[in-house]
C-alpha atoms as one frame of an Amber mdcrd trajectory, in Angstrom:
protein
  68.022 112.243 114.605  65.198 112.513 112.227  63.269 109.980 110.625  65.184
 109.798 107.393  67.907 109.507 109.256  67.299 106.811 111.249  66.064 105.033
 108.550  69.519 105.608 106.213  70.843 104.098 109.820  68.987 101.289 109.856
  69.162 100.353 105.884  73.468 100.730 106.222  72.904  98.018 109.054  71.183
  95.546 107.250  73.444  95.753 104.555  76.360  95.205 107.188  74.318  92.271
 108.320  74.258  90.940 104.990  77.866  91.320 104.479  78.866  89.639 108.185
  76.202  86.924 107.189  78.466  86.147 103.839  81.850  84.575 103.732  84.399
  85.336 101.908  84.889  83.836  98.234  87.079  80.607  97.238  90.410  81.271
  95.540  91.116  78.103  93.968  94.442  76.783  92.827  93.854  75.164  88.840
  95.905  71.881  88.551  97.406  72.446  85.376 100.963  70.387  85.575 101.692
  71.744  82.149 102.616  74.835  83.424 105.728  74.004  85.235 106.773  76.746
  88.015 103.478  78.590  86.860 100.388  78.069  89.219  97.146  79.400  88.234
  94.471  80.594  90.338  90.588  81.359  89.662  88.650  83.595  92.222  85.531
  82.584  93.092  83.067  85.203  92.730  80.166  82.774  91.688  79.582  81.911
  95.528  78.057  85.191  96.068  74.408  84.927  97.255  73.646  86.494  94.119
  76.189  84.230  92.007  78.535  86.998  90.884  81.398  89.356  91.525  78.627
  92.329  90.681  77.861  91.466  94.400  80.476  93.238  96.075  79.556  96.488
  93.611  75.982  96.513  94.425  77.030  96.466  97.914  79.383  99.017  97.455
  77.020 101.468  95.113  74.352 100.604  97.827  76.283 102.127 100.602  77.625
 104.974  99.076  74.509 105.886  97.992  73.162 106.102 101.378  75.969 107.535
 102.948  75.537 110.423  99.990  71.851 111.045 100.576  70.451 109.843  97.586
  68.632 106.891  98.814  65.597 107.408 101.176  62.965 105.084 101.847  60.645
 105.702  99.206  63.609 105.701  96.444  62.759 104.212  92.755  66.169 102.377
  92.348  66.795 102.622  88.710  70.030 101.012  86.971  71.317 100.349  83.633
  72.943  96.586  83.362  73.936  93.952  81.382  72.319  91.748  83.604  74.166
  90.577  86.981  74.713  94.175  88.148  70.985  94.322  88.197  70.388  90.749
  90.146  72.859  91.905  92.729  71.167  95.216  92.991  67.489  93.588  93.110
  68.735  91.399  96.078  69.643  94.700  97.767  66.899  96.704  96.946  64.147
  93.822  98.500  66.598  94.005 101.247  66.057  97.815 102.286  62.170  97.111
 100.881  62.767  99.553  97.798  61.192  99.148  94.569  63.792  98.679  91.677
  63.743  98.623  87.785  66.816  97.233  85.730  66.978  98.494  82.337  68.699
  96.303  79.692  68.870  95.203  76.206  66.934  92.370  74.614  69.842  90.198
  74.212  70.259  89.683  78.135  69.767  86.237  78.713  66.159  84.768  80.176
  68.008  83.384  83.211  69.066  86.886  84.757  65.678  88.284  83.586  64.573
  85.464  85.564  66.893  86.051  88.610  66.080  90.042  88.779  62.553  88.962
  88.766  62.819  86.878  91.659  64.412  89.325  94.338  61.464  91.484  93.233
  63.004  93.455  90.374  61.169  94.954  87.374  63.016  94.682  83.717  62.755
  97.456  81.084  64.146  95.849  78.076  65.208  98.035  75.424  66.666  97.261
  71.477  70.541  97.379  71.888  73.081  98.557  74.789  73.778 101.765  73.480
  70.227 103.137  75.147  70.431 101.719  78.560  71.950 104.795  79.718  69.445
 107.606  78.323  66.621 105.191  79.139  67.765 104.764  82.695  67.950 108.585
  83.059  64.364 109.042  81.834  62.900 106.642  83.842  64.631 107.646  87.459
  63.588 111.375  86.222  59.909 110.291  85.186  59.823 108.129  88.499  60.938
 110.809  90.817  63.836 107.854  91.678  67.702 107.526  91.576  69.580 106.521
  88.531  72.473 104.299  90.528  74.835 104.261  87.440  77.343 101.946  88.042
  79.289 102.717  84.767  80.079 105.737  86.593  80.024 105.015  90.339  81.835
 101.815  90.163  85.229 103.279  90.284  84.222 105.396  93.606  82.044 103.673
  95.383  84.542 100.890  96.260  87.878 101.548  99.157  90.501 100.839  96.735
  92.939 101.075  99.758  91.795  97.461 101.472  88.343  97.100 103.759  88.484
  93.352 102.645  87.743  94.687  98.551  88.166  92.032  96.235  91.991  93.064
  95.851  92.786  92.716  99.819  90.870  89.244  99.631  93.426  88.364  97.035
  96.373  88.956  98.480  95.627  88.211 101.882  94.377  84.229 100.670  97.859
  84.101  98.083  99.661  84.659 101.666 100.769  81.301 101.988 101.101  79.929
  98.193 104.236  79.055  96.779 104.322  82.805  95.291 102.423  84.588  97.263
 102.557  88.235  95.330 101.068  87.296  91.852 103.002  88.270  88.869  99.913
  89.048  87.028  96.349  89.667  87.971  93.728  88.904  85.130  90.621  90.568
  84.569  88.155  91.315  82.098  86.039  95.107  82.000  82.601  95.548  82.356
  82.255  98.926  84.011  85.528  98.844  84.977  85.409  99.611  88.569  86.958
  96.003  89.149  90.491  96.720  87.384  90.229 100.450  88.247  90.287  98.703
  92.264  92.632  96.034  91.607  95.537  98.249  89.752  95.089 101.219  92.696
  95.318  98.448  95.402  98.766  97.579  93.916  99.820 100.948  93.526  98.497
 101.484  97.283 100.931  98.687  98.372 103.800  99.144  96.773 103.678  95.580
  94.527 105.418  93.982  91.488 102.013  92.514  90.259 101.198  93.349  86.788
  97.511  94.572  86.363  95.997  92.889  82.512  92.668  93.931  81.560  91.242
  91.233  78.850  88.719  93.073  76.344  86.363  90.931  74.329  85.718  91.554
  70.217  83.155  94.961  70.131  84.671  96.900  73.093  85.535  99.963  72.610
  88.634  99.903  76.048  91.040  98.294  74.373  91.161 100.861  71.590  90.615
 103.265  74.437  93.381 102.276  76.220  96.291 102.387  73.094  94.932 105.752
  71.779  93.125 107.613  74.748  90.496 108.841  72.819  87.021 108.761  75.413
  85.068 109.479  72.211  85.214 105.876  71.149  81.644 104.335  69.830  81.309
 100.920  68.978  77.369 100.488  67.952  77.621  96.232  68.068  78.127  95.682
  71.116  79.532  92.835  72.883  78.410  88.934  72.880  80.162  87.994  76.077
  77.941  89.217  78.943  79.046  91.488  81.535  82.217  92.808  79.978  82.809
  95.249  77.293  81.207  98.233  76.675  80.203 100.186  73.277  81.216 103.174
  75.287  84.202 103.895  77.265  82.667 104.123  80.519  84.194 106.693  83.253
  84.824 103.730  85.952  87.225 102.907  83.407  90.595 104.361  84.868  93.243
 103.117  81.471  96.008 104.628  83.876  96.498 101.957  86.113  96.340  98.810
  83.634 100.049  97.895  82.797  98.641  95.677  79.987  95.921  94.916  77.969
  94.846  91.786  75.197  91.718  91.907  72.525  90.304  88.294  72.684  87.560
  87.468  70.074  84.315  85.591  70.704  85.562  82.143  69.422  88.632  82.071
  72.091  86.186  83.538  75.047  83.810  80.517  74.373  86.565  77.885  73.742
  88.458  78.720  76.903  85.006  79.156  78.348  84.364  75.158  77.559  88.132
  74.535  78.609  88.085  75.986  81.807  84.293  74.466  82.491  85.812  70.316
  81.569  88.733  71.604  83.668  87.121  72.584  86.833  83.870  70.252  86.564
  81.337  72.775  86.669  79.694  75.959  84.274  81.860  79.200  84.183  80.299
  81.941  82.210  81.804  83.065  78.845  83.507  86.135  80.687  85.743  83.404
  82.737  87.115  81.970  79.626  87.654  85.446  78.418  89.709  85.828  81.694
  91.419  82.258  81.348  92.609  82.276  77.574  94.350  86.085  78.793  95.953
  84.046  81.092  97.042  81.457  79.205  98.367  84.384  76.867 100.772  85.341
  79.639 101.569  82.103  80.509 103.019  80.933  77.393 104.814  84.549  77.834
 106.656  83.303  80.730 107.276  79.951  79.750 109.184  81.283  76.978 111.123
  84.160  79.203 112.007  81.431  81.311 109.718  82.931  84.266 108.021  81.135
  87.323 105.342  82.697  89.712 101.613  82.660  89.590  98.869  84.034  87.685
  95.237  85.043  89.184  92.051  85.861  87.904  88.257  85.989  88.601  85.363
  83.159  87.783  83.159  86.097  87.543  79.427  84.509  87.875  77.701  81.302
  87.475  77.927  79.610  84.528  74.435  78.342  84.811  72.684  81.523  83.649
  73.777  80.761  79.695  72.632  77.264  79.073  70.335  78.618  76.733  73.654
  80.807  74.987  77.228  79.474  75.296  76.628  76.408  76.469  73.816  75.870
  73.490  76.054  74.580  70.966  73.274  75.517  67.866  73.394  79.270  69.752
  76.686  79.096  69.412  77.114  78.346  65.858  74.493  80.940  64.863  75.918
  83.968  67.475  79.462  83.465  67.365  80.411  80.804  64.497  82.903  77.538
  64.378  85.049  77.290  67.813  86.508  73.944  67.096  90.162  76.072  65.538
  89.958  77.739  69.263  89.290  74.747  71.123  92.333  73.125  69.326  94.423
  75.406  69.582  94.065  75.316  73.332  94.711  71.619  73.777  97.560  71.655
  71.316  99.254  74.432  73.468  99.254  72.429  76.076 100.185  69.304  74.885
 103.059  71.216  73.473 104.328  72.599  76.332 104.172  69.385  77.840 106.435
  67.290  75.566 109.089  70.103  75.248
């Protein structure tokens, strides 16, 4: 074996090592008595080491780079991120010893900036999301490096058949809950690798779960996903970190979504705040995008007369926007009056509970 070889070999084991080193996420069951015969559940992902469900990608695009060729040890890692792609990717990329350079807009908070930084990343902060991509592509080209591009990779990187993905975690934990085979799954799209593994998985195993994608105000995959037209450009952007996408990104597979909901700003940061006072601790704003889609669909099956249970993702920590959605004067000046949203909320639920 030669000596690129051996050390493609040796990087794949650490990354094993890492992964055998890291136990599994927390599904946790939300007590909301409200919601008679209807249990809600939130995975997780914040417990990563690198405090997000962008984790298991890196990971994922980490490997399958290897295994492809692409990395060797001298590699420029280059990726374009909205921010916890590139954290998880940094942590990775000190791992193998690899130099690495995230390139994102302006906008992306100072804590993630701060977080990339500290696994040893470098940040090349441009004017708006819509030039990550060329950006990235110049600099892996100028550097001699590789261009990870997990707006395309995400959907193939990841073994959408099981290998403990973040579907096969699901089910196998809802195993011994009241319903065990969820009637929806929940999740929001940032590259859209996520929902393109979830909805195969269910395909894969032959289950009655219904796959919604939530799509904050901006994105262009809602749209996407009720005309099919790939040439969508939205040049705004979105305000909720992580998800949405001015672009509709090629890890995102519309096909195997049964539904989709458009949720504005205002109800991503209300349910944000509702979810946070419910569980005792920060979510970030695209868990309350998650949690009002799934209070959507259960008021849907309250009124069908339906019992079973709902899951979705916490999908980072909720510590990285104290200086954004949990700012209350950032809020007012970036996304505007939530106190509508945030009654709305509590009157839904008192509702339900005196009918």
């Amino acid at each position: 074996m030669n000596h690129q070889r051996q050390w493609v070999s040796a990087a794949i084991a650490k990354i094993q090592a890492d992964f055998q080193r890291s136990a599994d996420t927390h599904l946790i069951k939300v007590d909301l008595p409200q919601l008679k015969g209807i249990d809600i559940y939130l995975k997780d992902e914040s417990t990563h080491p690198t405090g997000s469900l962008k984790h298991r990608l890196a990971r994922s695009l980490f490997l399958y780079a290897l295994c492809n060729g692409n990395i060797k040890e001298d590699t420029v890692i280059v990726e374009a991120s909205s921010g916890s792609t590139a954290i998880s990717e940094a942590y990775f990329a000190r791992l193998l010893g690899l130099r690495f350079i995230a390139v994102m807009a302006k906008s992306t908070s100072i804590q993630k900036i701060t977080e990339i930084k500290r696994y040893g990343g470098e940040c090349f902060l441009v004017d708006s999301t819509n030039l990550i991509y060329a950006e990235s592509e110049r600099l892996a080209k100028e550097l001699n490096g590789y261009y990870m591009d997990q707006f395309t990779n995400a959907e193939r990187a990841t073994d959408w058949r099981g290998n403990n993905n973040i579907a096969d975690s699901i089910f196998i934990q809802m195993q011994h809950e009241p319903h065990p085979v969820p009637t929806h799954i929940v999740m929001s799209a940032g590259t859209g690798g996520t929902s393109a593994t979830i909805g195969r998985y269910i395909r894969y195993h032959q289950l009655t779960t219904e796959l919604t994608v939530v799509d904050p105000e901006n994105s262009v995959f809602y749209d996407y996903y009720l005309t099919g037209d790939k040439q969508l450009i939205n040049g705004k952007g979105s305000l909720i970190e992580g998800i949405g996408r001015p672009r509709v990104e090629p890890s995102f597979i519309a096909s195997v979504i049964d539904n989709m909901l458009c949720v504005d700003n205002k109800q991503s940061i209300a349910a944000m705040l509702w979810t946070a006072s419910l569980l005792g601790r920060k979510v970030g704003a695209s868990t309350g995008t998650n949690m009002f889609g799934v209070l959507k669909l259960a008021q849907k099956m309250i009124e069908q007369g339906q019992t079973g249970s709902i899951v979705t993702l916490m999908c980072d920590r909720g510590e990285r926007y104290t200086n954004s959605y949990y700012d209350q004067q950032w809020v007012a000046s970036n996304i505007g009056d939530i106190s509508l949203q945030q009654d709305s909320i509590t009157h839904y639920l008192a509702k339900i509970t005196n009918e």
